[in-house]
C-alpha positions as CSV (number, residue, x, y, z in Angstrom):
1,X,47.2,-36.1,19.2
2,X,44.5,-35.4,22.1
3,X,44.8,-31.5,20.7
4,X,44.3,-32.3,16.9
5,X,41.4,-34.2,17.9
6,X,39.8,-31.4,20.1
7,X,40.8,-28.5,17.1
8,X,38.8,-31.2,14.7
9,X,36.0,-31.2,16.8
10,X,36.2,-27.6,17.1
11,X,36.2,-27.2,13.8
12,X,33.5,-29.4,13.1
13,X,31.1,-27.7,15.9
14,X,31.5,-24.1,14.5
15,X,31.3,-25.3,11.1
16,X,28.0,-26.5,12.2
17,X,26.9,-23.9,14.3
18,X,28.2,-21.5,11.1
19,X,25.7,-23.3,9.1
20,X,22.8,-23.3,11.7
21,X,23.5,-19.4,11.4
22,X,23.4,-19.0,8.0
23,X,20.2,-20.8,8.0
24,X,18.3,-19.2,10.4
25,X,19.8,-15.5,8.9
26,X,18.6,-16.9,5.5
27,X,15.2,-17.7,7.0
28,X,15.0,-14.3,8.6
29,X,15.3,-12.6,5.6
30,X,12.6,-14.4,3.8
31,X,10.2,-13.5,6.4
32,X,11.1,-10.2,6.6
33,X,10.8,-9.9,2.7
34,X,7.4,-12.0,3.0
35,X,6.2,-9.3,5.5
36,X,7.1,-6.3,4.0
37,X,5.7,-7.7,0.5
38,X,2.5,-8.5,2.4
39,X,2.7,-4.7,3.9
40,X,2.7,-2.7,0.2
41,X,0.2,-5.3,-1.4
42,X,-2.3,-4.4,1.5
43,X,-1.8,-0.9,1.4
44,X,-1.6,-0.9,-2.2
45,X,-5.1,-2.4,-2.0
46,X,-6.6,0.2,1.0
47,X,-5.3,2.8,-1.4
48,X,-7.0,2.0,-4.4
49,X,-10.3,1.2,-2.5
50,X,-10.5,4.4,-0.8
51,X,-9.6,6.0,-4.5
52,X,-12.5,4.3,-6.0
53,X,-14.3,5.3,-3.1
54,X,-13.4,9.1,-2.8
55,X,-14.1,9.9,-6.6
56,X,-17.4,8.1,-6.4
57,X,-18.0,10.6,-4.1
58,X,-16.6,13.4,-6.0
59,X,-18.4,12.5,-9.1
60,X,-21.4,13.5,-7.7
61,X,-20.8,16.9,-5.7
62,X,-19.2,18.3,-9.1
63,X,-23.1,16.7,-10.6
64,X,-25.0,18.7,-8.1
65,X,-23.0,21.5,-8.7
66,X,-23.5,20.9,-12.1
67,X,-27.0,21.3,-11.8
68,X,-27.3,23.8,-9.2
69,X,-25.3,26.1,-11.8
70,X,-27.3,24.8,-14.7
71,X,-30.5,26.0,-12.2
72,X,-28.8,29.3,-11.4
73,X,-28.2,30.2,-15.2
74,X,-31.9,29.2,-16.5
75,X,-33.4,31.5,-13.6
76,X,-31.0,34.2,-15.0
77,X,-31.9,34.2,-18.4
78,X,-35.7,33.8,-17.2
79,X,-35.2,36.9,-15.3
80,X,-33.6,38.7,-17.9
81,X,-36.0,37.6,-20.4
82,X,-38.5,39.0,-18.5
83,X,-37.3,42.3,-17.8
84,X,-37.2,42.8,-21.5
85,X,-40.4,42.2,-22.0
């Protein structure tokens, strides 16, 4: 009887020890999922601000070469128009 009574107990322990487990593995997982959610939404976010940021810059070399190529060509066609002349 005494050894019924200890494999009950036994039983009752890892059962309980089974679900403490389960628990904390559960718990685990949702903080690793929180965490690595938390990981692409930040970099998602760096990477779209330093997009914004690096076309805003790009935006205007391309306008000053724009115009610096808009300044070469007039002076061309001045020079040319006056060595026709």
């Amino acid at each position: 009887m005494n050894k019924l009574v200890t494999i009950i107990v036994a039983l009752m322990l890892t059962g309980t020890v089974a679900q403490a487990d389960n628990n904390m593995i559960t718990s685990k997982i949702n903080e690793v999922s929180n965490n690595v959610k938390t990981f692409v939404v930040n970099e998602k976010d760096k990477t779209i601000s330093y997009q914004k940021k690096s076309w805003k810059e790009v935006r205007l070399q391309l306008a000053g070469l724009f115009q610096s190529l808009s300044n070469a060509k007039n002076k061309l066609f001045t020079l040319v128009d006056l060595g026709s002349q």
